[in-house]
N, C-alpha and C positions, 0 to 999 in steps of 0.2 A: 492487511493481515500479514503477519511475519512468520516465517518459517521457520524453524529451530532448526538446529543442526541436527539433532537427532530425528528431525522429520525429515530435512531434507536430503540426508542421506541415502536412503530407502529410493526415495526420488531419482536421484543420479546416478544411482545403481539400476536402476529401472531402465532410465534413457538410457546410459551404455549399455546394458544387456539387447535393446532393443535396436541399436546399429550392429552389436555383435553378431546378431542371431538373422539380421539382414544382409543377406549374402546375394540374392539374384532378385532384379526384380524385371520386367520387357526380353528384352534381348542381353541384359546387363549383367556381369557374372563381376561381382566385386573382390571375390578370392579371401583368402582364410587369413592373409599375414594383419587386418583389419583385427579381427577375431582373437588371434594371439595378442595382438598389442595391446588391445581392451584387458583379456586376462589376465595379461603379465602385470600389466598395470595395478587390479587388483588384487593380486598376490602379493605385488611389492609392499601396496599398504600392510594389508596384513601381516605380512612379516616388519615391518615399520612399526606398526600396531602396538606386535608380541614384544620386540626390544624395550621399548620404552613406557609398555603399560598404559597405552591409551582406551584399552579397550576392555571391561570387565571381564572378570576369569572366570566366570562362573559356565564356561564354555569351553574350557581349558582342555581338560580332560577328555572330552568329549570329541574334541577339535584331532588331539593325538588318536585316539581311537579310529576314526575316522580317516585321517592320512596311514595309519597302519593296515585296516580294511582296503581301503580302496587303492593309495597311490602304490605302495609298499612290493604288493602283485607284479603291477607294471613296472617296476623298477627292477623286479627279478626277472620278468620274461625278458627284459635288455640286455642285463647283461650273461643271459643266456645263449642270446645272441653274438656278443664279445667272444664269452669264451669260445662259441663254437667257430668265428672267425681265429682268433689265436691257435685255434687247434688246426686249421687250415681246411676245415669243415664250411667256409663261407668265407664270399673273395669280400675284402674290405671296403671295397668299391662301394658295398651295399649300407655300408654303415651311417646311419643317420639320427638324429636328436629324440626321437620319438616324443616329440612337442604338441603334433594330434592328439596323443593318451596324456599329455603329462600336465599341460596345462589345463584343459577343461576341467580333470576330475581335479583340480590342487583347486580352480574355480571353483566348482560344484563346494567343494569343504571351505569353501573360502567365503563363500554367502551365509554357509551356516556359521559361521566364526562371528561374523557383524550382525544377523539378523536372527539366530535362533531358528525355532519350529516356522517363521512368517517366510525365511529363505523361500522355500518352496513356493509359496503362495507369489511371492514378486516375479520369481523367475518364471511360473506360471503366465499372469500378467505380461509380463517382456515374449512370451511366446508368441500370445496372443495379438497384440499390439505387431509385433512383427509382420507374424502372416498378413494382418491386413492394412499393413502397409506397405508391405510388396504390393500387394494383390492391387491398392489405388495408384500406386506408381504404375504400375502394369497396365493398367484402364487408361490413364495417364497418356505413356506412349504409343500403345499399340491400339488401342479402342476397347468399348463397352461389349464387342464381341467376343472377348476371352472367356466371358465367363459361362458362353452358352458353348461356346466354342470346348470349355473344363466340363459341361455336361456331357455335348457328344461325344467325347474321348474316354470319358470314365463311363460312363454309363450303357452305350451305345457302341461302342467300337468301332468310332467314326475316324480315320489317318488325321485328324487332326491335331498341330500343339496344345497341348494342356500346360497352360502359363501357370495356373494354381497350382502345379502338381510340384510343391515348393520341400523335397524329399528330406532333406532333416527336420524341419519345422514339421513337417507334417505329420512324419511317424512319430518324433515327439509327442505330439499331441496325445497319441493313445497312452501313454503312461500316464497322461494326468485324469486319462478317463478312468484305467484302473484302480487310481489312488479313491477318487472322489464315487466311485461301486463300491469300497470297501471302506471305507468311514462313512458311507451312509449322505456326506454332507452333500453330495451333489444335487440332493433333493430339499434343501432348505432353501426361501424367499433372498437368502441372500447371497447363494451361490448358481442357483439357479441359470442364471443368465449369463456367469462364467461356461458350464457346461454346456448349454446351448451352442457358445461361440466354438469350441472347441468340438462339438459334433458337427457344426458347420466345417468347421475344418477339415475334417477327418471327409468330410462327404465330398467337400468343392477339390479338395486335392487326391481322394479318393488313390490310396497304394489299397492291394486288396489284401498283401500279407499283415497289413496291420490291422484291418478287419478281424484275419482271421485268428490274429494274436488275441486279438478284443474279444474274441468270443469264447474262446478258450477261456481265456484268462478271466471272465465273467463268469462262466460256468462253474471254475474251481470256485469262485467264490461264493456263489450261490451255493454250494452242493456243502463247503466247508462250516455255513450258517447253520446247519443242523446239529453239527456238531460242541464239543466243548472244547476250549483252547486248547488241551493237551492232547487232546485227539488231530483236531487242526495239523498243530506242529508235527507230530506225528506223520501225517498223511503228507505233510512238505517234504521230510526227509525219505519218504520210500520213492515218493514221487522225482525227487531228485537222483535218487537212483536208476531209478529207469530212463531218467534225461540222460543220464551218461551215459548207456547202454543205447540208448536210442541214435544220440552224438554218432557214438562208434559207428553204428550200422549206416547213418546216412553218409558218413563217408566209403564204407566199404560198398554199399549198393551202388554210388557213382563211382566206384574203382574198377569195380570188377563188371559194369555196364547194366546192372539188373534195371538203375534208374533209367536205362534209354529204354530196355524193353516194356517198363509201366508208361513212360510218354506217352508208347507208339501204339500200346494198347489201350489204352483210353484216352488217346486224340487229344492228351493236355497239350497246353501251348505254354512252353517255357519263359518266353520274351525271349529267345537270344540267350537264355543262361548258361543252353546244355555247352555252344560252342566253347562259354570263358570257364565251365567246366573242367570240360575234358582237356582246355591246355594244360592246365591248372594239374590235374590228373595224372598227365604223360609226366611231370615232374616230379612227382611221390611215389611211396611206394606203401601199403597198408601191411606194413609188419614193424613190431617190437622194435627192430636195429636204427630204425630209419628217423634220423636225427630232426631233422627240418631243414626248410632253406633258409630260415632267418627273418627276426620281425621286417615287419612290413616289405619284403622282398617280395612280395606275389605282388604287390602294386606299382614296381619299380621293374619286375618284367613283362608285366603288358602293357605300360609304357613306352617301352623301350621295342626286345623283339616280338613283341607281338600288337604292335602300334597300329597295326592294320585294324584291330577288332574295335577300335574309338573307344575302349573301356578303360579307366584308374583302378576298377576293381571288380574283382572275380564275383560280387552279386551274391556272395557267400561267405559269412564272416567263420561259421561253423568248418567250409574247408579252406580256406586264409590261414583260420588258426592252427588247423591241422598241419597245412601245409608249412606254414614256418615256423613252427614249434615241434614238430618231430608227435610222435605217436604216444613216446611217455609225458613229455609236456604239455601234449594237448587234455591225455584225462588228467592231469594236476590240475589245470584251467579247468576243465568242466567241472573236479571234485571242488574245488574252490568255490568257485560261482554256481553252484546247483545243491551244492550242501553243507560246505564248512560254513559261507558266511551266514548263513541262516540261523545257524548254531549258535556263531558268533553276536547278532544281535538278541537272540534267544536268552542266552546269557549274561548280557548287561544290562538291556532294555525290558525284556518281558516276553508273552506269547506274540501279541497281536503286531509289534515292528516287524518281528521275526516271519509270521504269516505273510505282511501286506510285501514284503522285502522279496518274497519266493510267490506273491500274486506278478509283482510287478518282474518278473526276471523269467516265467514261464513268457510273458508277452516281448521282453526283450530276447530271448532265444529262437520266439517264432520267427521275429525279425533276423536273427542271425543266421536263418536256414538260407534266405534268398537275398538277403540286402547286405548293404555293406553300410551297416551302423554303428560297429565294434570303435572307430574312430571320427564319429560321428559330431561336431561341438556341441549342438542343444542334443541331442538323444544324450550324450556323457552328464550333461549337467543338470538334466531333468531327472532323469534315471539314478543317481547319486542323492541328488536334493532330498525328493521326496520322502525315499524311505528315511536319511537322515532326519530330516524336519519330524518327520511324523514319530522317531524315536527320542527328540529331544522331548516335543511336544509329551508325549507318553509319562516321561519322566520328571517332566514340571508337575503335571496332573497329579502325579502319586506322591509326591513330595508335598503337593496338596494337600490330599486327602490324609496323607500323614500325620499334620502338623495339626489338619481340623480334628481330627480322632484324636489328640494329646489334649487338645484345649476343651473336646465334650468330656474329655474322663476328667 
């Protein structure tokens, strides 16, 4: 049987996604320049593509939308950063490609460019395929004991390595749970066993903040089913108001120490966070004036002077962001991502993109209270895709239903 082009593209977008998205697997850390080269690679076509018209435009539109949403941001917090180095606000030393945010999310628009609403669904797939092929490689060289070894560690709190506990692939995962709670599909004969796999996931690598994003993020969507879609929307944008407000407070409670005193009185166990904290902390300051240190410069100095703590990142993308974006460009980010873009798909797409885009971004913010997923490569492309896909999807549908209501009249 022969494979068309058109079939096997999907294919080979698949298998790349699936070395991409594999990054560690035993004792084996393969590093991210693997990851970029795959991306890059795909964007090149893509831009190949657009010059020469290889590829229908009926995506076109949508495609610009899309890099103006998502890459467009990133491209202002940089050179936010410039300027504030030019101003002599930031030693130039710290100046880098920001190729972690730039390439994933131009990826993420980039599968929707070739594959439409299915984007999601492959890169779904390559997720899952991933994990468990780490996880046989792993079995592979270390033995069939990792994965009782991933019980006692997650579930037990036993000093053991947890090999599964494979942290971008894995919090990833929770966004495809949110997607597939809120389309309902994750309960049909033929999604089913996608979900399964993906709950496996979530349990064998078991992070608990993604748990606890998953239940949250479940809850709004449950409680939002009562409602009517303009009520819905509605309840996203007040809700987003309070995420900024809220934003605000979790960094001033760890400024001003209130977070040490809820620790110490209810006996929580941080992991290690409060220390990359409070470095993190001695370096800002929570007033209006206070500029930032500059993108990704909190992970270039614990790095460096503070290399002692074995950390790349403060375990907090919520004060990351704070910290190297200054005080007024952090609520620009938060009002961005917690309520304009909601808006924004609101207004080209319809209620429910708009909805499932602020179901899925309540779960990506729990993750940014204690993780460092903000440049993440599957959290960026899963997180992107989906709401994307499920807004193109929305929009073939009613273009549908359009065209059928012209032909009954």
């Amino acid at each position: 049987m022969q494979i068309s082009v058109k079939q096997g593209m999907p294919i080979i977008y698949i298998i790349s996604m699936i070395v991409a998205f594999t990054t560690e697997f035993g004792n084996i850390r393969v590093g991210r320049s693997i990851q970029w080269a795959i991306g890059a690679l795909w964007i090149a076509l893509a831009v190949i593509s657009l010059m020469f018209g290889l590829q229908s435009k009926k995506y076109n539109k949508d495609i610009v939308f899309f890099i103006k949403l998502y890459f467009i941001p990133h491209v202002i917090i940089h050179m936010y950063t410039i300027i504030l180095m030019i101003c002599g606000q930031v030693d130039w030393k710290y100046l880098g490609t920001n190729v972690t945010v730039y390439i994933p999310t131009l990826l993420a628009i980039t599968s929707i460019y070739f594959f439409g609403y299915k984007a999601a669904r492959y890169n779904i797939i390559a997720l899952i395929c991933s994990y468990f092929l780490s996880v046989a490689l792993s079995v592979m060289l270390i033995g069939p004991h990792i994965i009782i070894d991933a019980i006692r560690q997650a579930y037990f709190d036993i000093g053991v390595k947890n090999y599964l506990e494979l942290h971008d692939v894995v919090l990833a995962a929770g966004y495809a749970i949110v997607f597939y709670m809120y389309t309902k599909t994750g309960f049909t004969k033929r999604n089913i066993a996608v979900l399964f796999l993906i709950v496996l996931i979530m349990s064998l690598g078991m992070k608990r903040v993604s748990i606890l994003g998953l239940i949250i993020s479940v809850i709004f969507i449950i409680l939002t089913r009562f409602v009517d879609n303009k009520t819905k929307y509605n309840i996203c944008l007040i809700a987003g108001i309070v995420g900024i407000i809220l934003c605000y407070l979790f960094i001033y409670i760890n400024k001003t120490g209130i977070f040490d005193e809820f620790l110490k009185a209810y006996s929580v166990d941080s992991s290690g966070r409060k220390y990359y904290y409070d470095v993190v902390m001695s370096l800002i300051e929570f007033k209006v004036s206070f500029l930032g240190l500059g993108r990704n410069v909190v992970g270039e100095i614990l790095a460096s002077e503070y290399r002692y703590l074995h950390v790349a990142g403060v375990h907090s993308d919520l004060i990351k962001m704070y910290a190297e974006n200054g005080f007024v460009m952090y609520g620009l980010w938060l009002w961005y991502y917690l309520y304009k873009i909601t808006t924004l798909y609101k207004k080209k797409y319809g209620y429910n993109p708009a909805v499932l885009y602020f179901a899925l971004t309540i779960f990506m913010f729990i993750l940014y209270a204690t993780d460092n997923t903000e440049n993440y490569y599957v959290c960026q492309i899963i997180s992107i895709s989906i709401p994307a896909a499920y807004a193109i999807k929305s929009k073939v549908e009613k273009d549908k239903n359009i065209i059928q209501n012209k032909v009954h009249k």
